[in-house]
Gaussian input, Z-matrix of N, CA and C with variables (Angstrom, degrees):
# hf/3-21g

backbone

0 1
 N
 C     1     B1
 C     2     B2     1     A1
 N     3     B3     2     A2     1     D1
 C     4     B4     3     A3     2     D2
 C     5     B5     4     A4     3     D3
 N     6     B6     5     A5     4     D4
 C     7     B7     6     A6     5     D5
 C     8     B8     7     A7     6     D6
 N     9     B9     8     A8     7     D7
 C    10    B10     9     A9     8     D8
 C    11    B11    10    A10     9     D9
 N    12    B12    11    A11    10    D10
 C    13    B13    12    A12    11    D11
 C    14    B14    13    A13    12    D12
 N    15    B15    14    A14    13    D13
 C    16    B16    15    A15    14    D14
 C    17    B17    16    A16    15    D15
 N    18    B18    17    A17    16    D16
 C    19    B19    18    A18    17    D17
 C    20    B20    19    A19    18    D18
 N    21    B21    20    A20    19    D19
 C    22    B22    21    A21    20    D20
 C    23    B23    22    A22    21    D21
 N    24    B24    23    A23    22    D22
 C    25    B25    24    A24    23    D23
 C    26    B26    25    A25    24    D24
 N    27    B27    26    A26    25    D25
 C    28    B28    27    A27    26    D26
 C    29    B29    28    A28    27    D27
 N    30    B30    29    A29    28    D28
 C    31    B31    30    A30    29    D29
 C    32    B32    31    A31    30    D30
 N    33    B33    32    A32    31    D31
 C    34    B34    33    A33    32    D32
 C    35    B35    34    A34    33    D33
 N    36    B36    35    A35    34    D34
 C    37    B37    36    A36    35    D35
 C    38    B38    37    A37    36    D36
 N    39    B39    38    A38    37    D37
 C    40    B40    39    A39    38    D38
 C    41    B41    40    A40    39    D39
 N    42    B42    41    A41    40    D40
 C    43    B43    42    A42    41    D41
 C    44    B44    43    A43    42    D42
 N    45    B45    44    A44    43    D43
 C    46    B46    45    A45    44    D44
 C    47    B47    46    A46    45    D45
 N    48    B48    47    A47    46    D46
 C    49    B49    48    A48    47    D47
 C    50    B50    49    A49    48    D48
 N    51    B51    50    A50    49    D49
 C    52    B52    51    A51    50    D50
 C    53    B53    52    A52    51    D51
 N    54    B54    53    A53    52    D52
 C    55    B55    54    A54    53    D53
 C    56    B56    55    A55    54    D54
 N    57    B57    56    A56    55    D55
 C    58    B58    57    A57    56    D56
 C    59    B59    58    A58    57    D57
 N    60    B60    59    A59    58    D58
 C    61    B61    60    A60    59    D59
 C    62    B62    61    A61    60    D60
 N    63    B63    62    A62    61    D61
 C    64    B64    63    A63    62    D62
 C    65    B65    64    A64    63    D63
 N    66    B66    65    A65    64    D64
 C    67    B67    66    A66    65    D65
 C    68    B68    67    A67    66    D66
 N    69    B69    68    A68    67    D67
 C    70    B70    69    A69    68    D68
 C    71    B71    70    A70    69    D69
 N    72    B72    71    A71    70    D70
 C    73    B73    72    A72    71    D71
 C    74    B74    73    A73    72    D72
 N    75    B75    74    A74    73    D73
 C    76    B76    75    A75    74    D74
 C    77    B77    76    A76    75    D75
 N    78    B78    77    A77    76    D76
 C    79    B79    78    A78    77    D77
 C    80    B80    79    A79    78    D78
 N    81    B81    80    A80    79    D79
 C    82    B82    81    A81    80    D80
 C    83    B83    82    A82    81    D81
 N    84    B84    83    A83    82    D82
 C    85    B85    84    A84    83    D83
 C    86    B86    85    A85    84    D84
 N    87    B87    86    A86    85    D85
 C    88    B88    87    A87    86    D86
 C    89    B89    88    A88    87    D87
 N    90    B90    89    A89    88    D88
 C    91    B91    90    A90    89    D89
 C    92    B92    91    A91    90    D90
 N    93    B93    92    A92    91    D91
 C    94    B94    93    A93    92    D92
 C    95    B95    94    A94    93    D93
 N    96    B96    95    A95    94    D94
 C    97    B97    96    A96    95    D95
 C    98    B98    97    A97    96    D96
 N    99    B99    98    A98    97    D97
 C   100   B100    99    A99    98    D98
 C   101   B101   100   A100    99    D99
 N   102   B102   101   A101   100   D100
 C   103   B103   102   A102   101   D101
 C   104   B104   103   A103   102   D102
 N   105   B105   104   A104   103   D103
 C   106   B106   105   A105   104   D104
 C   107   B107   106   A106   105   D105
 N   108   B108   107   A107   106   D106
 C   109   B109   108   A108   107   D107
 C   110   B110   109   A109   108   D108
 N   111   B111   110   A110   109   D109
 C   112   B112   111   A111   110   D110
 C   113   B113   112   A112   111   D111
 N   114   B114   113   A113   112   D112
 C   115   B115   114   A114   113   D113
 C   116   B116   115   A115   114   D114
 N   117   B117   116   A116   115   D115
 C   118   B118   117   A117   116   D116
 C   119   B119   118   A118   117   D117
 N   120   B120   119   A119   118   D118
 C   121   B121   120   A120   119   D119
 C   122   B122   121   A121   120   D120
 N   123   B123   122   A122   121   D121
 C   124   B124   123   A123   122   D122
 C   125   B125   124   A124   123   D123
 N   126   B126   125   A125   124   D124
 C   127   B127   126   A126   125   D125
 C   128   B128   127   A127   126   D126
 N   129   B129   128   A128   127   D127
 C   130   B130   129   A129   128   D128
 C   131   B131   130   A130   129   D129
 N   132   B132   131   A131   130   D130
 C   133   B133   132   A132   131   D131
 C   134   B134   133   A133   132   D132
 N   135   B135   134   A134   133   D133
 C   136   B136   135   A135   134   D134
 C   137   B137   136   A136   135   D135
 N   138   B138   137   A137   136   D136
 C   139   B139   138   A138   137   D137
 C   140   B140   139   A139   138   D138
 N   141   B141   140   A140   139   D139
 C   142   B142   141   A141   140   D140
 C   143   B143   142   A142   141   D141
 N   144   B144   143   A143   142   D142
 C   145   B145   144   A144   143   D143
 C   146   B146   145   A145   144   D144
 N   147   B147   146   A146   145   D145
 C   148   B148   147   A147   146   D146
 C   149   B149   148   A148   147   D147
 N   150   B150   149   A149   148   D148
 C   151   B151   150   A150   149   D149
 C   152   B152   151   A151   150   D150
 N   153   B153   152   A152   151   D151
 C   154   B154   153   A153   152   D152
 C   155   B155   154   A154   153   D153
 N   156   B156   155   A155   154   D154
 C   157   B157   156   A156   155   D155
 C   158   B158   157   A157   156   D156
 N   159   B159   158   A158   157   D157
 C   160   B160   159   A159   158   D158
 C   161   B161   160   A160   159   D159
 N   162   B162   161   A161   160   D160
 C   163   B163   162   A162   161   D161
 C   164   B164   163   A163   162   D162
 N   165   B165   164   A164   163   D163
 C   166   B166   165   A165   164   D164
 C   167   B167   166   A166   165   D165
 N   168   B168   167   A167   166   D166
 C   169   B169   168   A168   167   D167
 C   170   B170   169   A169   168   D168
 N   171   B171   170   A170   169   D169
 C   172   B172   171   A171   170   D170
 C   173   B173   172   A172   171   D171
 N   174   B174   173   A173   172   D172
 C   175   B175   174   A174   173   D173
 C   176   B176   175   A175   174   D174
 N   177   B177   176   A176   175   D175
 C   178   B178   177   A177   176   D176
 C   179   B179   178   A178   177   D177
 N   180   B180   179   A179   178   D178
 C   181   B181   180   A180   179   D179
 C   182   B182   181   A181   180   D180
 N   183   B183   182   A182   181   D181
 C   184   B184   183   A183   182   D182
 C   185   B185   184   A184   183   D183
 N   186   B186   185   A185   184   D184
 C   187   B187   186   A186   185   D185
 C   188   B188   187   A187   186   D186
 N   189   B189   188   A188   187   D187
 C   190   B190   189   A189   188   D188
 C   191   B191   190   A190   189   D189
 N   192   B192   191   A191   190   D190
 C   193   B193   192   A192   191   D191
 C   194   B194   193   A193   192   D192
 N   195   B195   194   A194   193   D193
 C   196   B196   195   A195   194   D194
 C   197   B197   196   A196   195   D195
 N   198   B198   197   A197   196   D196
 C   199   B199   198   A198   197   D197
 C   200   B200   199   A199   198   D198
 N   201   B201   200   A200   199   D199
 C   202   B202   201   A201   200   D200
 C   203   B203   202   A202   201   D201
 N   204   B204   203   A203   202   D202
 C   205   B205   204   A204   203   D203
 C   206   B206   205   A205   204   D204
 N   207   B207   206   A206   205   D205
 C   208   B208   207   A207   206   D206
 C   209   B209   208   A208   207   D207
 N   210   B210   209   A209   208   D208
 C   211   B211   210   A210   209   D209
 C   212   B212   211   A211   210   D210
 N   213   B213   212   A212   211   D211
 C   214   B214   213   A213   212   D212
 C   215   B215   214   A214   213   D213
 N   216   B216   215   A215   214   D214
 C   217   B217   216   A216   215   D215
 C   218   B218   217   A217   216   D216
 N   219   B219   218   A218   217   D217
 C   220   B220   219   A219   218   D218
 C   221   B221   220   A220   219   D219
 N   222   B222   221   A221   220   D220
 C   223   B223   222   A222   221   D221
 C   224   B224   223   A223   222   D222
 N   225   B225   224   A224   223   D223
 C   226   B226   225   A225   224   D224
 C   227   B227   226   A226   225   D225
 N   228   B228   227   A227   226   D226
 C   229   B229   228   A228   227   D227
 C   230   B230   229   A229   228   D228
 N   231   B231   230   A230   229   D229
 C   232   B232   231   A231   230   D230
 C   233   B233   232   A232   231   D231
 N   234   B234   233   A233   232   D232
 C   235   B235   234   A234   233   D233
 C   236   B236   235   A235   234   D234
 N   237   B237   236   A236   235   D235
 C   238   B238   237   A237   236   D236
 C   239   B239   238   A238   237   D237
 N   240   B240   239   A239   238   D238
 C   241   B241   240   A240   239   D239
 C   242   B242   241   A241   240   D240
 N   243   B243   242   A242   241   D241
 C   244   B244   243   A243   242   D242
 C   245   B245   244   A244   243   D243
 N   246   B246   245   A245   244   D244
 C   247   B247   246   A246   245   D245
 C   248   B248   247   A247   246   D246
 N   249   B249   248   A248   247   D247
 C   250   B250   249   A249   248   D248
 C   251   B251   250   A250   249   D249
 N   252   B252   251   A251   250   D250
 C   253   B253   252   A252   251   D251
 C   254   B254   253   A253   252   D252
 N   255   B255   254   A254   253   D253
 C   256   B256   255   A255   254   D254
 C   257   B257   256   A256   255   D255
 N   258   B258   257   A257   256   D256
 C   259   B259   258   A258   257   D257
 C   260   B260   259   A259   258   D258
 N   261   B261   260   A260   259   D259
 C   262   B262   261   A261   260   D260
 C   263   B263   262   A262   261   D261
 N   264   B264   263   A263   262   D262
 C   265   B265   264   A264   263   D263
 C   266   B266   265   A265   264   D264
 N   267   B267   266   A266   265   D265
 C   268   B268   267   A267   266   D266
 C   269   B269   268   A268   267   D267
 N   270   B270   269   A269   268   D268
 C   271   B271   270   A270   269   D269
 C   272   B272   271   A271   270   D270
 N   273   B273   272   A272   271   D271
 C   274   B274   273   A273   272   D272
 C   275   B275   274   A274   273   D273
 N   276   B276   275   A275   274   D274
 C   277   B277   276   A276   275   D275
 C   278   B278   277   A277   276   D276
 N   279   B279   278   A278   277   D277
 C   280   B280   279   A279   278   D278
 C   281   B281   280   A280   279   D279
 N   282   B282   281   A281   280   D280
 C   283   B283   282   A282   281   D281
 C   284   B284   283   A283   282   D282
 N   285   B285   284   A284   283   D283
 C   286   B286   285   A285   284   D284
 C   287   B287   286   A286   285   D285
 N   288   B288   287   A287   286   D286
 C   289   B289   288   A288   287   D287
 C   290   B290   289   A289   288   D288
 N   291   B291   290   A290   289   D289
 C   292   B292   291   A291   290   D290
 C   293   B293   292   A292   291   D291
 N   294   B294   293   A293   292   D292
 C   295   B295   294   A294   293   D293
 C   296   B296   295   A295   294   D294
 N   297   B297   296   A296   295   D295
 C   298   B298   297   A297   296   D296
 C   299   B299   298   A298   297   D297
 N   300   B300   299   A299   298   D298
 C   301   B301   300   A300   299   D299
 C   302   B302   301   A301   300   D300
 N   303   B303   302   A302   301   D301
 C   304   B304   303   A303   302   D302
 C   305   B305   304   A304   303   D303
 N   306   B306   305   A305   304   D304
 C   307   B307   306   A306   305   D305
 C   308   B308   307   A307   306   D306
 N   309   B309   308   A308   307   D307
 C   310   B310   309   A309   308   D308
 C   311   B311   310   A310   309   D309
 N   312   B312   311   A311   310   D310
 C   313   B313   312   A312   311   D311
 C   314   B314   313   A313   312   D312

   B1=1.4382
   B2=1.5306
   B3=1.1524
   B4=1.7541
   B5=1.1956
   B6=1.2403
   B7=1.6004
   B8=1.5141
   B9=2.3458
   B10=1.2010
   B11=1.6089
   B12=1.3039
   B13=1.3543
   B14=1.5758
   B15=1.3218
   B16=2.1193
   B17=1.4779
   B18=1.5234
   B19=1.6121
   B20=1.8217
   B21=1.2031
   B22=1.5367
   B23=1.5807
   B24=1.5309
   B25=1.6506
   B26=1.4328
   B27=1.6976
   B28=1.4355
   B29=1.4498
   B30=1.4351
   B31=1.4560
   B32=1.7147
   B33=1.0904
   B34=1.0810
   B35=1.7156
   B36=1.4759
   B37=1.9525
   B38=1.7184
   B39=1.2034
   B40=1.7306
   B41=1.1281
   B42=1.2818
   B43=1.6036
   B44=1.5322
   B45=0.8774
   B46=1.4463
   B47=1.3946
   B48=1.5420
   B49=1.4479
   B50=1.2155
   B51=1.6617
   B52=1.0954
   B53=1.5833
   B54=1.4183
   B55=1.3774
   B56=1.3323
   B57=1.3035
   B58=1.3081
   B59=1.6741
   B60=1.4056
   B61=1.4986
   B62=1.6376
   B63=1.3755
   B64=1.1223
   B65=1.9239
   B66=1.4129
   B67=1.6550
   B68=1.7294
   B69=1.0068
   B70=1.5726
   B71=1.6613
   B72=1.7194
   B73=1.8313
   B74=1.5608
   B75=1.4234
   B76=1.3958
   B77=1.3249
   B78=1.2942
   B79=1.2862
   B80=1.8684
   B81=1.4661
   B82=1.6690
   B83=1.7426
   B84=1.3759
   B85=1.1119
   B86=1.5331
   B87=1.3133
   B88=1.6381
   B89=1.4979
   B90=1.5208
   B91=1.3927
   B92=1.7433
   B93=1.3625
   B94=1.8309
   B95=0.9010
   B96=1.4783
   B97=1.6427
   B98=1.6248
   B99=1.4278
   B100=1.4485
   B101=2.0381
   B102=1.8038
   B103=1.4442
   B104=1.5405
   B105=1.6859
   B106=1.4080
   B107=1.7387
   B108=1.3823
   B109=1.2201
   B110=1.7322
   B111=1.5083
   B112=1.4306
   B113=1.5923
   B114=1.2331
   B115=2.0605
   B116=1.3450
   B117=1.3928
   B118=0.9636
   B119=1.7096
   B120=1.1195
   B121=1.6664
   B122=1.6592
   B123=1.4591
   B124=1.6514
   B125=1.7943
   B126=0.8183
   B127=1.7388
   B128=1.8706
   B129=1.1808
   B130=1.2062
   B131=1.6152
   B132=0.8616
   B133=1.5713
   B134=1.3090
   B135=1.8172
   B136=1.4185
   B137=1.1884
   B138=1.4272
   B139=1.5200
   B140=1.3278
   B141=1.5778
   B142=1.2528
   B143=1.9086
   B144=0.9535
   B145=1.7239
   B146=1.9422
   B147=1.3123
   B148=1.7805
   B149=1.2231
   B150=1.3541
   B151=1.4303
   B152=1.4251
   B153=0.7325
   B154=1.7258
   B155=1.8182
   B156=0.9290
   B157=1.6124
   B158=1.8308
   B159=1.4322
   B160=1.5077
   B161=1.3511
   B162=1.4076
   B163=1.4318
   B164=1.4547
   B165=1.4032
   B166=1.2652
   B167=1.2174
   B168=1.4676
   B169=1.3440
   B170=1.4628
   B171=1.6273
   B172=1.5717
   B173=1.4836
   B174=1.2566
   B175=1.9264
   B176=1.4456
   B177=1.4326
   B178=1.2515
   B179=1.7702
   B180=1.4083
   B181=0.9404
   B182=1.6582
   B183=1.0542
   B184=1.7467
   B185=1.2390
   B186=1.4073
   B187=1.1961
   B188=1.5371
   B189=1.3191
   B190=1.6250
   B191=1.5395
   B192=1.5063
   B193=1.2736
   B194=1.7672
   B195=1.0372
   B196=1.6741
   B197=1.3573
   B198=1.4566
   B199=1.2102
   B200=1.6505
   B201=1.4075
   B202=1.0328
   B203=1.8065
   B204=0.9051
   B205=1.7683
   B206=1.7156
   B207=1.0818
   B208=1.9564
   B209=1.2530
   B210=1.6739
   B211=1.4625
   B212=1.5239
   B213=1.5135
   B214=1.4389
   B215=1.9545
   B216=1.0677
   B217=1.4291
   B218=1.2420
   B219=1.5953
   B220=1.8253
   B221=1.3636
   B222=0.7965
   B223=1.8338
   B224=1.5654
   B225=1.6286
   B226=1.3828
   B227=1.7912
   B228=1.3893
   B229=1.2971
   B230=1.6145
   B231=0.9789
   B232=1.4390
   B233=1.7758
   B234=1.2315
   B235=1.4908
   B236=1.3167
   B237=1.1048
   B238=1.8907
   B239=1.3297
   B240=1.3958
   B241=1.1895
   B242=1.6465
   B243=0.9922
   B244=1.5557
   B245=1.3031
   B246=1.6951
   B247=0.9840
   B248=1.8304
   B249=1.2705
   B250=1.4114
   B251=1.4492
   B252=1.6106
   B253=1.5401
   B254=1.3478
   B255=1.3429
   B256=1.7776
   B257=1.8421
   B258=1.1234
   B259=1.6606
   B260=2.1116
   B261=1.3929
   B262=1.3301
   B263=1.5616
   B264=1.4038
   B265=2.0604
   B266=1.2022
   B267=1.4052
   B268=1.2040
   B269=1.7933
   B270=1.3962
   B271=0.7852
   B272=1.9935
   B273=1.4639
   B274=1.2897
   B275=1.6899
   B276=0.8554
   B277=1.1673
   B278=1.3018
   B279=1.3671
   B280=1.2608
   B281=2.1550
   B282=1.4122
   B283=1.5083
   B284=1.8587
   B285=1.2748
   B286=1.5205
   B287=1.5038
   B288=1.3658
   B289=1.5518
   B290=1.3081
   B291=1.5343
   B292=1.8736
   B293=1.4025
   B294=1.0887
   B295=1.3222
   B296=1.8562
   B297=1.3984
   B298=1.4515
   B299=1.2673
   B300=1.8452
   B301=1.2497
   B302=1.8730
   B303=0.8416
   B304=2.1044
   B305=1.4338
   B306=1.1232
   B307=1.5214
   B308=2.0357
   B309=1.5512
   B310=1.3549
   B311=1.4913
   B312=1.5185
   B313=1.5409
   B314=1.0782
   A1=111.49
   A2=112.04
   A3=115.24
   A4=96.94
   A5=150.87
   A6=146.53
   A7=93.14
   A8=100.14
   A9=103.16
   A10=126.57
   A11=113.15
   A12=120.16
   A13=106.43
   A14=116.52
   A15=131.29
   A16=95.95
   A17=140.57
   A18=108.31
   A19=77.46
   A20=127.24
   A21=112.53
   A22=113.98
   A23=101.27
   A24=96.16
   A25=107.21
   A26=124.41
   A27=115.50
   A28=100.64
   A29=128.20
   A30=119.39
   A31=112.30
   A32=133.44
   A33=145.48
   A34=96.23
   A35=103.03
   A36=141.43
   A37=85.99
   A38=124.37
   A39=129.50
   A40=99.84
   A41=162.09
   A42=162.79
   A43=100.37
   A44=151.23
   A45=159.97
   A46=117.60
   A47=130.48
   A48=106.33
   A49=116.61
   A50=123.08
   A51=112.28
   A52=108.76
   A53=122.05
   A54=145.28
   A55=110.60
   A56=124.43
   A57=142.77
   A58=97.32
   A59=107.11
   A60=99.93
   A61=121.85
   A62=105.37
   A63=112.53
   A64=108.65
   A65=96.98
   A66=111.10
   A67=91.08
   A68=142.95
   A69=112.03
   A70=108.37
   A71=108.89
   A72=114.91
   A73=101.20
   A74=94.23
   A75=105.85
   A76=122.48
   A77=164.22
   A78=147.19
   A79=90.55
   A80=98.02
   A81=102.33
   A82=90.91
   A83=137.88
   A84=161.42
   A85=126.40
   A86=85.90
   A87=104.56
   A88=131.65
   A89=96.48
   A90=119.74
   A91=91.01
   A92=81.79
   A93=119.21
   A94=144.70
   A95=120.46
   A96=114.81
   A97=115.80
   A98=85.13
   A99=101.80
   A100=121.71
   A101=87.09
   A102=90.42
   A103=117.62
   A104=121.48
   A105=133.00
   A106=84.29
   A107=127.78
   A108=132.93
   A109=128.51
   A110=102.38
   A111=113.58
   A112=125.10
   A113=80.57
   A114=93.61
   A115=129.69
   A116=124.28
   A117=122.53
   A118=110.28
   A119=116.06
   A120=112.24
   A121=85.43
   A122=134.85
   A123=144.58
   A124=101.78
   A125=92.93
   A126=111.52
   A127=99.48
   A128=100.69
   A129=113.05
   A130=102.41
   A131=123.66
   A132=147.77
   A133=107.11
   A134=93.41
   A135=122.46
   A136=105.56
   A137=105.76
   A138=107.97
   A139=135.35
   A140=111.93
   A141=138.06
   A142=117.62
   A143=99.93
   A144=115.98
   A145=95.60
   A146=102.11
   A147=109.94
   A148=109.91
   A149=126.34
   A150=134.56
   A151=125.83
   A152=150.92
   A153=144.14
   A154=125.59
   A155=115.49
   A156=133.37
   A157=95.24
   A158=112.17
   A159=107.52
   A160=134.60
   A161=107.68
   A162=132.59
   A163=87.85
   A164=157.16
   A165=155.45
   A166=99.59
   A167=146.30
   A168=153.19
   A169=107.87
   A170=110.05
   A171=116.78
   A172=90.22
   A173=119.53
   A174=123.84
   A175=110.07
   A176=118.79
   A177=111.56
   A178=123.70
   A179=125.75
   A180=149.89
   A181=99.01
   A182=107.31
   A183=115.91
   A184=131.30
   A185=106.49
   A186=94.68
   A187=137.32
   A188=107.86
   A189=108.25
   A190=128.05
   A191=95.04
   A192=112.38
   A193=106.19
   A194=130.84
   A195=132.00
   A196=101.07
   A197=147.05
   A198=135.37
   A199=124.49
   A200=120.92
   A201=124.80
   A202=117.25
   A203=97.94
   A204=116.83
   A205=116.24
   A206=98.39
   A207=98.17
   A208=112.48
   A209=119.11
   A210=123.12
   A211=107.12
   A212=106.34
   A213=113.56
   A214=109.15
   A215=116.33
   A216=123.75
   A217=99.79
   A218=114.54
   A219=128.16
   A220=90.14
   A221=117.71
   A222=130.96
   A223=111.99
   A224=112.10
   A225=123.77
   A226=90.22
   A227=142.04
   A228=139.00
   A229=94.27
   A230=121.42
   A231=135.80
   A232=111.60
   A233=102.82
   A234=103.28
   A235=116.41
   A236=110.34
   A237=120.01
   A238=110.42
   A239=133.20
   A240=118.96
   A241=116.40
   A242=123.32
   A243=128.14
   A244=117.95
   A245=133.73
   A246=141.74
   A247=115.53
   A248=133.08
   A249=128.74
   A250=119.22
   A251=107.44
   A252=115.86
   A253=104.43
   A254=115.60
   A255=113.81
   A256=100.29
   A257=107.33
   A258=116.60
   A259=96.99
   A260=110.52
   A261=107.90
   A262=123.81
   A263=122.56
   A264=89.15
   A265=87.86
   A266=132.51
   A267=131.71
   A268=116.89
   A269=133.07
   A270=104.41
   A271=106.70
   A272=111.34
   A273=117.63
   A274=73.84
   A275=158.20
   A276=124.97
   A277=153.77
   A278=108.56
   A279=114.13
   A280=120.22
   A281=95.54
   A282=125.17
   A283=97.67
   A284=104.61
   A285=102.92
   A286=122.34
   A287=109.40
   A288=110.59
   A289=78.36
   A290=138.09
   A291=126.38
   A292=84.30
   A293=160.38
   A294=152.38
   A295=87.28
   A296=112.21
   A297=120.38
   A298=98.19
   A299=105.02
   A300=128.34
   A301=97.28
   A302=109.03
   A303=103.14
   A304=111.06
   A305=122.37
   A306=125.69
   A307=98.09
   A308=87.55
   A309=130.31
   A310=105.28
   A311=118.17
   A312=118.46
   A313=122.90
   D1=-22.03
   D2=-175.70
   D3=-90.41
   D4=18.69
   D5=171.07
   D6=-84.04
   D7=-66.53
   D8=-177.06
   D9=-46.70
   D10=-47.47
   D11=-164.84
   D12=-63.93
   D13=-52.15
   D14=162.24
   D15=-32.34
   D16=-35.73
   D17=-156.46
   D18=-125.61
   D19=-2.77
   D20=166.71
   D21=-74.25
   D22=-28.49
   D23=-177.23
   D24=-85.39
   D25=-20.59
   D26=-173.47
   D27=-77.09
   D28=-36.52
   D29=-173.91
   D30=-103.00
   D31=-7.88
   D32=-132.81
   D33=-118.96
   D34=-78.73
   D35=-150.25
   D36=-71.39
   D37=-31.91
   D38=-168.53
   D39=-99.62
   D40=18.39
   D41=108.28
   D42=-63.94
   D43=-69.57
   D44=172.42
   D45=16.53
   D46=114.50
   D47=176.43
   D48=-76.65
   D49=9.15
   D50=-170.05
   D51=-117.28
   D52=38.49
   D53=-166.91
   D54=-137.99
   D55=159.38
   D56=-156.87
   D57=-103.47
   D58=175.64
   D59=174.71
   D60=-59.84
   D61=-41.20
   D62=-162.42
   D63=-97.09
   D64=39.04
   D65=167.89
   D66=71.64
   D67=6.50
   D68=-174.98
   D69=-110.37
   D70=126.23
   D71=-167.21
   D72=-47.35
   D73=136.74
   D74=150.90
   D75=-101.08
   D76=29.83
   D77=30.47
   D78=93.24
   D79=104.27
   D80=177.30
   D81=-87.22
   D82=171.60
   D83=105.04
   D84=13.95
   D85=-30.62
   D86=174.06
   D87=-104.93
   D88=-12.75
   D89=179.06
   D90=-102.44
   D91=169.21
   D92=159.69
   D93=-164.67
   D94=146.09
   D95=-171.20
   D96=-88.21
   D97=131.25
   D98=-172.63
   D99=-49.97
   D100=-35.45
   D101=-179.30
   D102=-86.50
   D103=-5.32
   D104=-168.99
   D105=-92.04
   D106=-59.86
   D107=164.84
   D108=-24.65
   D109=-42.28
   D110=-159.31
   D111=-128.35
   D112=-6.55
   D113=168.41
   D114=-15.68
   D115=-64.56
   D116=-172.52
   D117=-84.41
   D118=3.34
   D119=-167.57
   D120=-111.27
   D121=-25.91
   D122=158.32
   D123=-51.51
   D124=-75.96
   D125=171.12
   D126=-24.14
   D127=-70.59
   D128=-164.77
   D129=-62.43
   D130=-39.72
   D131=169.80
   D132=-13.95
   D133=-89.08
   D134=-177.10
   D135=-40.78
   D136=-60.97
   D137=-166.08
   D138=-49.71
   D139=-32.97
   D140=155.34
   D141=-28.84
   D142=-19.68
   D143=-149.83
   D144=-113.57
   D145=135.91
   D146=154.32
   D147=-136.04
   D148=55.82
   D149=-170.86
   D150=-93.30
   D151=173.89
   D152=118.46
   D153=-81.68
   D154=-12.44
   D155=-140.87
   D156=-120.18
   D157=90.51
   D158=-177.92
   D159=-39.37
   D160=-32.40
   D161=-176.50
   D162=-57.38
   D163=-59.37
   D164=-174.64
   D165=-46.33
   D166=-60.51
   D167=-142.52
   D168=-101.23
   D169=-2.91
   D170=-173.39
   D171=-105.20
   D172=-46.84
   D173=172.19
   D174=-55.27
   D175=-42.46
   D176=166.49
   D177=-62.86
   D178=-34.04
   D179=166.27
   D180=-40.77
   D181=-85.28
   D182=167.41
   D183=-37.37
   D184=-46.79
   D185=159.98
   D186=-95.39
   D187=-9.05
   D188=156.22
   D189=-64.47
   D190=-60.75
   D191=-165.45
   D192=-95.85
   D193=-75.13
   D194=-178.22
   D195=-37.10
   D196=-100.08
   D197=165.04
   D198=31.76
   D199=-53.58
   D200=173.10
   D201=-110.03
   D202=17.99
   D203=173.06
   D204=-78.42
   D205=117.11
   D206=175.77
   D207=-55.18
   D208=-24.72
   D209=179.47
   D210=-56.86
   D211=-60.99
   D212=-156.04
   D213=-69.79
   D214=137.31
   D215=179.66
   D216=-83.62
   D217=-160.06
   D218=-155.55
   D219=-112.44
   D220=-18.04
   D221=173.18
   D222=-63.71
   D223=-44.20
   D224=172.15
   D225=106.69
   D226=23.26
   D227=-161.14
   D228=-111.98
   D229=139.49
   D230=169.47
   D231=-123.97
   D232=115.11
   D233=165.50
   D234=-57.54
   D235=-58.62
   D236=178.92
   D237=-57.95
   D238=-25.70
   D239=162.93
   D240=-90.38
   D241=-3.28
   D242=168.99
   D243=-108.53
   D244=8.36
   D245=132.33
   D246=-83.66
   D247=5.52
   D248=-169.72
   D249=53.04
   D250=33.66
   D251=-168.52
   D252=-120.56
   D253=13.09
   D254=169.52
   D255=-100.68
   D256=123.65
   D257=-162.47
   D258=-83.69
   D259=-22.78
   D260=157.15
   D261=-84.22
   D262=-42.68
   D263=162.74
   D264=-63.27
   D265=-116.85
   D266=-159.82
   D267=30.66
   D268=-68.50
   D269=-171.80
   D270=-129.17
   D271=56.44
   D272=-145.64
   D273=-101.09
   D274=-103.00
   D275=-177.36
   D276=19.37
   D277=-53.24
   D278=164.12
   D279=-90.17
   D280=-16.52
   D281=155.38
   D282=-46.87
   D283=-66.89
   D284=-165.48
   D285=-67.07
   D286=2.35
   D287=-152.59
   D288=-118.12
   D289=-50.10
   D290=177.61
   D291=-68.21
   D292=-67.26
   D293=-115.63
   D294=-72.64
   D295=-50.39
   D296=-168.31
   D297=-47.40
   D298=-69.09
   D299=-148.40
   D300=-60.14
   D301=-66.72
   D302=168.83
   D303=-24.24
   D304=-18.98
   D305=-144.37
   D306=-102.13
   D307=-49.25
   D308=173.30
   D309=-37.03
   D310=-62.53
   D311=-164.48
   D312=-84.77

């Protein structure tokens, strides 16, 4: 999991709105990142999937990972993801493409 997580923060953690210019989290003590949090159930995610079509890898997303999220209700509704304030959808996409590419070498 520390391969994945090493090339999620070099391509990933440095787009981030929740990072400084120079890629390093700003992330109080009180917060956390969803993908430092959830790696291996992301991991597990992707893998789940032989798609092309993101919408597959975002259902997998949900149902791996959101499911067990304090955000998400019994409804399956996430505020943070319907405000664009969950920093994993947000950029789970580009999550899936290092996730590949690690996979790749």
């Amino acid at each position: 999991m520390e391969e994945y997580l090493k090339a999620i923060k070099e391509k990933v953690c440095t787009i981030c709105v929740d990072s400084d210019e120079s890629g390093q989290c700003k992330m109080t003590d009180e917060e956390f990142c969803a993908v430092e949090l959830n790696i291996d159930k992301i991991v597990a995610a992707v893998n789940s999937v032989d798609s092309d079509r993101t919408e597959d890898y975002i259902e997998a997303l949900h149902d791996y990972v959101c499911v067990s999220c304090k955000n998400e209700t019994d409804a399956g509704n996430c505020n943070l993801r319907n405000d664009v304030n969950c920093g994993l959808d947000r950029y789970f996409p580009h999550i899936v493409e290092v996730i590949r590419a690690v996979q790749l070498r």
